[in-house]
C-alpha positions as CSV (number, residue, x, y, z in Angstrom):
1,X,22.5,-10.4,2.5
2,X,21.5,-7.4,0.6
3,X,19.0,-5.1,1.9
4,X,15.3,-5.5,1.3
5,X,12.8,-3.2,3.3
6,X,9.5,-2.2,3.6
7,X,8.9,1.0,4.4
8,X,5.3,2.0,5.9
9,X,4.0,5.5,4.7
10,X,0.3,5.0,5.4
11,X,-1.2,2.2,7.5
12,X,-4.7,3.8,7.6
13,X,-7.9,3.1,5.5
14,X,-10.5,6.0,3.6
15,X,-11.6,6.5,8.0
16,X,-10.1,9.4,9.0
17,X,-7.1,8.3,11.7
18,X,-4.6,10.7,13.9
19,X,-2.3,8.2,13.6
20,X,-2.4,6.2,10.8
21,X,-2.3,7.9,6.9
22,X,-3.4,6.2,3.7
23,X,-2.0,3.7,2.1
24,X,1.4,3.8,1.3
25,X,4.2,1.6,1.4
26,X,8.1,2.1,-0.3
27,X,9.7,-1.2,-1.3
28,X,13.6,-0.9,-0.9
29,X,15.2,-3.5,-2.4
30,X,19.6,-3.1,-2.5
31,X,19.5,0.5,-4.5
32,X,16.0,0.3,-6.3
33,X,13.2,2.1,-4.4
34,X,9.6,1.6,-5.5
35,X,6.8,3.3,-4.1
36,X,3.4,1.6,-3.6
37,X,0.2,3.6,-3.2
38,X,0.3,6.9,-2.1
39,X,-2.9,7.6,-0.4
40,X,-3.6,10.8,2.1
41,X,-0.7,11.9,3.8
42,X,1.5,9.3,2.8
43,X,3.6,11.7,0.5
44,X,4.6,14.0,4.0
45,X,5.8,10.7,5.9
46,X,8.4,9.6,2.8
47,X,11.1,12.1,4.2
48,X,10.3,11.0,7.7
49,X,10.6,7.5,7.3
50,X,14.1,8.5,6.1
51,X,13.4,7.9,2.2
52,X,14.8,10.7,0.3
53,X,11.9,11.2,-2.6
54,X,14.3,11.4,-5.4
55,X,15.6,8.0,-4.6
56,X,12.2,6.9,-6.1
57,X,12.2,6.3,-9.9
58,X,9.1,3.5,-9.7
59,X,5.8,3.8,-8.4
60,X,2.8,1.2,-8.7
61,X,-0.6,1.0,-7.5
62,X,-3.3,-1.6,-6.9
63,X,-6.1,0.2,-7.5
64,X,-8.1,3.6,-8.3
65,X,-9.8,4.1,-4.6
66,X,-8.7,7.7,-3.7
67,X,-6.8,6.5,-0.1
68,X,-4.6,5.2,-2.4
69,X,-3.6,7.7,-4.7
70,X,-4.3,11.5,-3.0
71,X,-1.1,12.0,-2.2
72,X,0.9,10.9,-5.7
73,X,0.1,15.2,-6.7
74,X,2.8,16.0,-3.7
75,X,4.8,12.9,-4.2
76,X,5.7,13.7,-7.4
77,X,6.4,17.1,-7.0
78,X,9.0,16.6,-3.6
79,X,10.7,13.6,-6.0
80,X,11.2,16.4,-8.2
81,X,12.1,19.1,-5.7
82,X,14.6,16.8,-4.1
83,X,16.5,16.1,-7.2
84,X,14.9,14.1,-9.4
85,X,16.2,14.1,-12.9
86,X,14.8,11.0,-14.6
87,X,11.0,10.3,-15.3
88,X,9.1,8.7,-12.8
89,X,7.7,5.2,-14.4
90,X,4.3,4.5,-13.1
91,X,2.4,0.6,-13.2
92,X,-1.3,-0.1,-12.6
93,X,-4.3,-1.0,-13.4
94,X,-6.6,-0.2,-15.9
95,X,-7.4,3.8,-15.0
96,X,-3.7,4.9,-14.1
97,X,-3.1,6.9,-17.0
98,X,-6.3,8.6,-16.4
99,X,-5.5,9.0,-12.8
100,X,-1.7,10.3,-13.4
101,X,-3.0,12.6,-16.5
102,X,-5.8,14.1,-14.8
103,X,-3.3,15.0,-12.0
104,X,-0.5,16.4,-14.1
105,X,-3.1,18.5,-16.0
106,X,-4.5,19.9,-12.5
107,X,-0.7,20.7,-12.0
108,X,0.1,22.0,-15.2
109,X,0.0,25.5,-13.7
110,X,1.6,25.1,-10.7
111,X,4.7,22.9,-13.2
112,X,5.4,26.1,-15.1
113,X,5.5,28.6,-12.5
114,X,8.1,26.6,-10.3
115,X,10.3,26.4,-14.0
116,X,9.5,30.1,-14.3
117,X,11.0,30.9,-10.7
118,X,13.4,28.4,-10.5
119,X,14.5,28.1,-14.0
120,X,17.2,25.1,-14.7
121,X,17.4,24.2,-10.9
122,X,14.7,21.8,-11.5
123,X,15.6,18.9,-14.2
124,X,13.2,19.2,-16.9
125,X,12.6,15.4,-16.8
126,X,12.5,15.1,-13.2
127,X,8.2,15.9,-12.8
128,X,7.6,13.6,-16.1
129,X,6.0,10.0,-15.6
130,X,5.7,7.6,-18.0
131,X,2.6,5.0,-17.4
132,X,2.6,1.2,-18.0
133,X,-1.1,0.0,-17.7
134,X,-0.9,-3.7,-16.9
135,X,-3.5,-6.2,-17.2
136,X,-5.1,-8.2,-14.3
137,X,-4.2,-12.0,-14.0
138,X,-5.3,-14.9,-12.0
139,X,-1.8,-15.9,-11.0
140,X,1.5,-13.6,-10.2
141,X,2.9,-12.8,-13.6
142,X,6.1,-10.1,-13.7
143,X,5.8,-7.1,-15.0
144,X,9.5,-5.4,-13.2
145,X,12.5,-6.8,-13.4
146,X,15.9,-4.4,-12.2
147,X,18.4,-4.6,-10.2
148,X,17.8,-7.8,-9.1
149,X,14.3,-7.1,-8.2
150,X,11.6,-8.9,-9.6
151,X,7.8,-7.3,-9.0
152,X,4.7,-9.3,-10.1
153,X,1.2,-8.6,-10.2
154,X,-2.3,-10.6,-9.4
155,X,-5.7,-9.5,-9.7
156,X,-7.4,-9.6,-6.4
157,X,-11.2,-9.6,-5.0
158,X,-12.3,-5.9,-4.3
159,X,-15.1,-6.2,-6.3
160,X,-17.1,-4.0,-7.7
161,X,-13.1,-2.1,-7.9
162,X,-12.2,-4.1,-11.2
163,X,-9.6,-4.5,-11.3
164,X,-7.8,-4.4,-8.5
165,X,-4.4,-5.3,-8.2
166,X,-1.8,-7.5,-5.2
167,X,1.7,-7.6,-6.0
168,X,4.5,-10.4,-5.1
169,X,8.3,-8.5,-4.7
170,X,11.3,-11.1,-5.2
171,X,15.0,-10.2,-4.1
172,X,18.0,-11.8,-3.1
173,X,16.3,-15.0,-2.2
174,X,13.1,-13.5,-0.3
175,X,9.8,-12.9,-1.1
176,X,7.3,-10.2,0.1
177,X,3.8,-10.2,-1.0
178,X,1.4,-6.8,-0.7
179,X,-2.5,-7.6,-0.7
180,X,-3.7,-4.1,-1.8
181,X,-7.3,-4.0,-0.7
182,X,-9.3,-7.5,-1.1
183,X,-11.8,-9.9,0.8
184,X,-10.3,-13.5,1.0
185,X,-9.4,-15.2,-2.5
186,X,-7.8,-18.0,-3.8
187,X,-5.3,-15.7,-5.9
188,X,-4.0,-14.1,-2.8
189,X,-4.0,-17.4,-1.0
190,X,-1.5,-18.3,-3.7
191,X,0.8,-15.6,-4.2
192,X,1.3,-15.8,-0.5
193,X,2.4,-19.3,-1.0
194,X,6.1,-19.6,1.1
195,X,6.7,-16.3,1.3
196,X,8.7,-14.4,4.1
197,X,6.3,-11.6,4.5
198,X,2.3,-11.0,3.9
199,X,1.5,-7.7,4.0
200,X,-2.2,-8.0,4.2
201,X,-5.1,-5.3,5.3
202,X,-6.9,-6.5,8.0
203,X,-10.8,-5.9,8.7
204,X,-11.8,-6.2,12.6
205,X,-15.3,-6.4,12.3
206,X,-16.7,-7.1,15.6
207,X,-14.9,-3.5,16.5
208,X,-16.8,-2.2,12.9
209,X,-19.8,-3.3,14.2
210,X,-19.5,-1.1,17.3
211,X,-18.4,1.6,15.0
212,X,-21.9,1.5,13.5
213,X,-24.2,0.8,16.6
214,X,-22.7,3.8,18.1
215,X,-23.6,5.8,14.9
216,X,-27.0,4.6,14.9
217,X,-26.8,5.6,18.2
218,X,-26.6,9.3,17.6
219,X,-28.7,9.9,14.5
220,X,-25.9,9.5,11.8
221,X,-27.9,6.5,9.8
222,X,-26.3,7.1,6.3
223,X,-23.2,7.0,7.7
224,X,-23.8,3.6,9.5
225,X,-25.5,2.3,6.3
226,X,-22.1,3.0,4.4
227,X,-20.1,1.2,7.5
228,X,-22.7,-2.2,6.6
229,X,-21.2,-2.2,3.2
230,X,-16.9,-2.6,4.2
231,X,-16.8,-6.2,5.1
232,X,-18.1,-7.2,1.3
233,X,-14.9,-6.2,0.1
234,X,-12.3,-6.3,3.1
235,X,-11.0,-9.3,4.8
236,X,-11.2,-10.2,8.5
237,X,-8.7,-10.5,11.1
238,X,-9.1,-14.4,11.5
239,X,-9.5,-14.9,7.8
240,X,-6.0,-13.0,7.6
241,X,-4.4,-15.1,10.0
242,X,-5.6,-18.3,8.5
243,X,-4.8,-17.6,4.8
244,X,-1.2,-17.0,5.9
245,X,-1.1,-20.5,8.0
246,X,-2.4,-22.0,5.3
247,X,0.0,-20.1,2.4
248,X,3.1,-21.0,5.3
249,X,4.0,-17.4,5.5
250,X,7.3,-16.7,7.7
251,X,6.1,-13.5,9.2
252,X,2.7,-11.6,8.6
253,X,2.3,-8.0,9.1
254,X,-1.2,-6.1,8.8
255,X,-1.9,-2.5,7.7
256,X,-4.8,-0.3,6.2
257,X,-6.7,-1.1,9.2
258,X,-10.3,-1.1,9.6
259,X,-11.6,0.7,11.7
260,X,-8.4,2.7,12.6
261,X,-7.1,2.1,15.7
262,X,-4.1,4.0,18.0
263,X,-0.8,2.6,17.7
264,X,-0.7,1.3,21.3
265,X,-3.4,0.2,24.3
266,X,-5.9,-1.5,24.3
267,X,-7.9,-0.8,20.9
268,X,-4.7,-2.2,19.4
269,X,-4.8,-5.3,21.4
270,X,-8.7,-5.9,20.4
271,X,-8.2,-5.4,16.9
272,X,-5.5,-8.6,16.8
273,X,-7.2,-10.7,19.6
274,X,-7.4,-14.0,18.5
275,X,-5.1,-13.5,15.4
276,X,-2.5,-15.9,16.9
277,X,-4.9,-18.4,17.5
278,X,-5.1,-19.3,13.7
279,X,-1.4,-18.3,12.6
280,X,1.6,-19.4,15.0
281,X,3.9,-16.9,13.2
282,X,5.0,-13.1,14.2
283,X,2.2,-10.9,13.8
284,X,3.1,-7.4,13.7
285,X,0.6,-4.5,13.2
286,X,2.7,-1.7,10.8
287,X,2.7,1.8,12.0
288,X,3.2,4.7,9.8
289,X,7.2,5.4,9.1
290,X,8.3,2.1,10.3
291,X,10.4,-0.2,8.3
292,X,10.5,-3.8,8.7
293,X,13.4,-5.6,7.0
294,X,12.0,-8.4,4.6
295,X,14.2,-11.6,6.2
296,X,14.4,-15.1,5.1
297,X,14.6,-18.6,6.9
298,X,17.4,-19.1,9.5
299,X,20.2,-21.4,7.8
């Protein structure tokens, strides 16, 4: 059986978190690495989750929300620093050439005075990327296919983010499925259909709610006001765990949590109670540089 990871750079949300970065995840599938997202932070935890940067010649995103892109200025310049000597290709939504132009022109600077100092040490090629905007579509549709692995997209529900983008990875006989940021659809519900992992964000909001009573609390109304308006795009714990009963999901792990909680005790154990009253499968809660192997059914 080949190998088929995924690696978790950022299991945080836009809330600040000690622990937990933004969103980023790296899909290792036999030798093709793809990273996904690369939100605050996420970038600094590639080497430490043992990914060498240059290894990465693929990079997609779900959508434009800035905990999920922050950190692609230092990705792409330790891909290139490490040895890069091909162009990174880049997928997305609507807005990614936007997003990827507006931060190579921010760089443009900073590009030629690292070719000035370093001169032919650093591959011309290796800090170019080459954007493929893909469309949004109601069912998983491919878009990647390399190397065996097979990458497919699906527009999810993070509405008024339009659009906004899942994605369904399929190697070697196993299937992985990435929410990105949505409340609960139907098109998620689908793509999840069978597979061996759900990577799904997860939205505790009886803990949220005591996020905003104790900003009320102390004066800091605008701030509570913003916390009333998560849920409308995020999905909850429960509905989490019953979308992947219902889509027959072998093992469901949750990430980009909201609100952040530590990686151990007994905020952790709160923000999953009841979770395994819904789903009867493994539920794990990702931590930043952890890699959980994508496995199939037992023969």
């Amino acid at each position: 059986m080949q190998q088929f990871d995924i690696v978790f750079l950022g299991t945080g949300s836009p809330l600040p978190s000690p622990d937990r970065c933004g969103a980023g995840h790296v899909l290792v599938a036999g030798d093709q690495h793809v990273l996904v997202d690369c939100g605050w932070g996420a970038a600094r935890k590639i080497l430490a989750a043992g990914v060498m940067p240059a290894a990465i010649d693929t990079a997609i995103f779900t959508h434009m929300h800035s905990d999920h892109i922050t950190d692609f200025p230092d990705f792409i310049f330790l891909r290139w620093t490490s040895g890069a000597r091909t162009p990174l290709r880049v997928y997305g939504p609507e807005g990614t050439g936007e997003m990827v132009e507006g931060f190579l022109h921010a760089l443009r600077r900073d590009i030629g005075f690292r070719i000035a100092h370093h001169g032919d040490k650093l591959h011309p090629d290796g800090i170019l990327v080459e954007v493929t905007e893909i469309s949004a579509t109601s069912r998983p549709t491919p878009f990647f296919d390399r190397g065996g692995l097979v990458l497919e997209r699906f527009e999810v529900d993070h509405f008024p983010v339009v659009p906004a983008l899942g994605y369904r990875a399929r190697f070697d006989g196993r299937t992985a499925v990435l929410s990105g940021d949505t409340a609960f659809c139907e098109a998620l519900l689908h793509a999840a259909e069978g597979a061996d992992m759900l990577v799904c964000e997860a939205l505790n909001t009886r803990l949220l709610e005591e996020r905003i009573r104790a900003l009320r609390a102390v004066g800091r109304d605008l701030q509570a006001s913003l916390f009333q308006d998560i849920p409308s795009y995020h999905i909850d714990v429960a509905d989490v765990a019953r979308l992947a009963a219902r889509a027959g999901v072998r093992q469901l792990v949750i990430d980009h949590l909201i609100p952040p909680v530590p990686n151990a005790g007994p905020e952790l154990d709160r923000f999953i109670s009841g979770m395994a009253d819904h789903f009867a499968g493994p539920i794990r809660v990702a931590r930043d540089t952890e890699r959980i192997p994508v496995t199939g059914a037992a023969p």
